[in-house]
C-alpha positions in Angstrom: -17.6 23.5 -25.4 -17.6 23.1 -29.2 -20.7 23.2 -31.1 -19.1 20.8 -33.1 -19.3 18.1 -30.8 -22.0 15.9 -29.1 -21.7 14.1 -25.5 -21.8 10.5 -26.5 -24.2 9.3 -23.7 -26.9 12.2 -25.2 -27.2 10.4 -28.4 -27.3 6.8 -27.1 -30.3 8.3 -25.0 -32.0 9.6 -28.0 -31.5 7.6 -30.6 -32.0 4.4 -28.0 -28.2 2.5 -28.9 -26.2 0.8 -26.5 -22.9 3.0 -25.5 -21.1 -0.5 -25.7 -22.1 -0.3 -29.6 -20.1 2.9 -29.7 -17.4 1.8 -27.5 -17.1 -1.0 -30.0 -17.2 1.4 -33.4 -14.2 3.7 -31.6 -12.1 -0.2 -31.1 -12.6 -0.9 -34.6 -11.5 2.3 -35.3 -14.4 3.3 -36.7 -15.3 6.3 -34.8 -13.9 9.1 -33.0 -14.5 9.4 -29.6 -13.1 12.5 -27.8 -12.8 12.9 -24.0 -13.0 15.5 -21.7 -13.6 15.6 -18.0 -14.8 12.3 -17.6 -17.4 12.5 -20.6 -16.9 11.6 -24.1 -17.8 13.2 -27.3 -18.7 12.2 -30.5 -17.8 14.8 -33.7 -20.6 15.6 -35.3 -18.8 15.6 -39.3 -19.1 11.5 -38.5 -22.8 11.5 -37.9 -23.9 10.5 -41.1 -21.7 7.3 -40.8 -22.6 6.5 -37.3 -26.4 6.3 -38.5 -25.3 4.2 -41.4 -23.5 2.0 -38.9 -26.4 1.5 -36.5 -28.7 0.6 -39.2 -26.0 -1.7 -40.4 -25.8 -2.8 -36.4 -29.5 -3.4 -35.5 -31.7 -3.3 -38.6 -29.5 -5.7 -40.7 -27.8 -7.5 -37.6 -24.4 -7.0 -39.8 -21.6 -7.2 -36.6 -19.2 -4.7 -35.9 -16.2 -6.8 -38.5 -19.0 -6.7 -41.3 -19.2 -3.3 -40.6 -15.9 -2.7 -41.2 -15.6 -4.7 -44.2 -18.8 -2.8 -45.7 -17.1 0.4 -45.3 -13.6 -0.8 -46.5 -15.7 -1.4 -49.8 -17.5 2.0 -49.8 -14.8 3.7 -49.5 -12.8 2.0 -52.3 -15.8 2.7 -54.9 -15.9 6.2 -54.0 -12.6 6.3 -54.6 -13.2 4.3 -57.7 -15.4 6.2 -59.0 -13.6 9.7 -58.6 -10.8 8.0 -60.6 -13.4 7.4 -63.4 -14.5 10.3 -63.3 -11.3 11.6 -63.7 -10.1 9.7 -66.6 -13.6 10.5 -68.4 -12.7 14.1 -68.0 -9.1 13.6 -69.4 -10.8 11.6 -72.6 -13.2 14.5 -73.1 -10.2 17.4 -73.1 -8.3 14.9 -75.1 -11.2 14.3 -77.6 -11.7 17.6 -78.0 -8.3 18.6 -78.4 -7.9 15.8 -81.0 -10.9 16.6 -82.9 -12.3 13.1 -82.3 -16.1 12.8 -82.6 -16.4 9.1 -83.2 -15.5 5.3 -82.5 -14.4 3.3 -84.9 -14.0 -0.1 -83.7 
């Protein structure tokens, strides 16, 4: 089996969440689930955003559409902000290539 990868029901058990929670984060599309010979998998490279969501879940009681709405908006101010910061680098080359050191308004 991959190292990559970690049985689904192992981390319910540990981390003491209800397998229906990440039934219903793999329905939303929220998740990956893999599965192999009768037993499922969760990738580990979406770990970080399967603790996020089960704080969202049980410490904020934010449902599973919330959820989803929450990340919708996460992910468009990442993206967001990448875009600033490439338009601030752009303005820097082109200040510099201009020789403009300051604003006149």
């Amino acid at each position: 089996m991959e190292t990559d990868l970690i049985i689904v029901n192992e981390y319910c058990r540990q981390n003491h969440i209800d397998h229906s929670f990440i039934v219903l984060l793999y329905n939303e599309g929220l998740i990956d689930i893999r599965k192999e010979k009768n037993t499922e998998y969760l990738l580990v490279s979406q770990l970080q955003d399967l603790e996020r969501y089960t704080r969202m879940y049980y410490d904020l009681s934010i449902n599973i559409e919330g959820i989803d709405a929450i990340r919708h908006i996460l992910d468009r101010m990442e993206s967001m902000q990448v875009e600033i910061r490439r338009l601030k680098n752009r303005l820097s080359r082109f200040e510099r290539e201009n020789g403009i050191t300051d604003y006149e308004f």
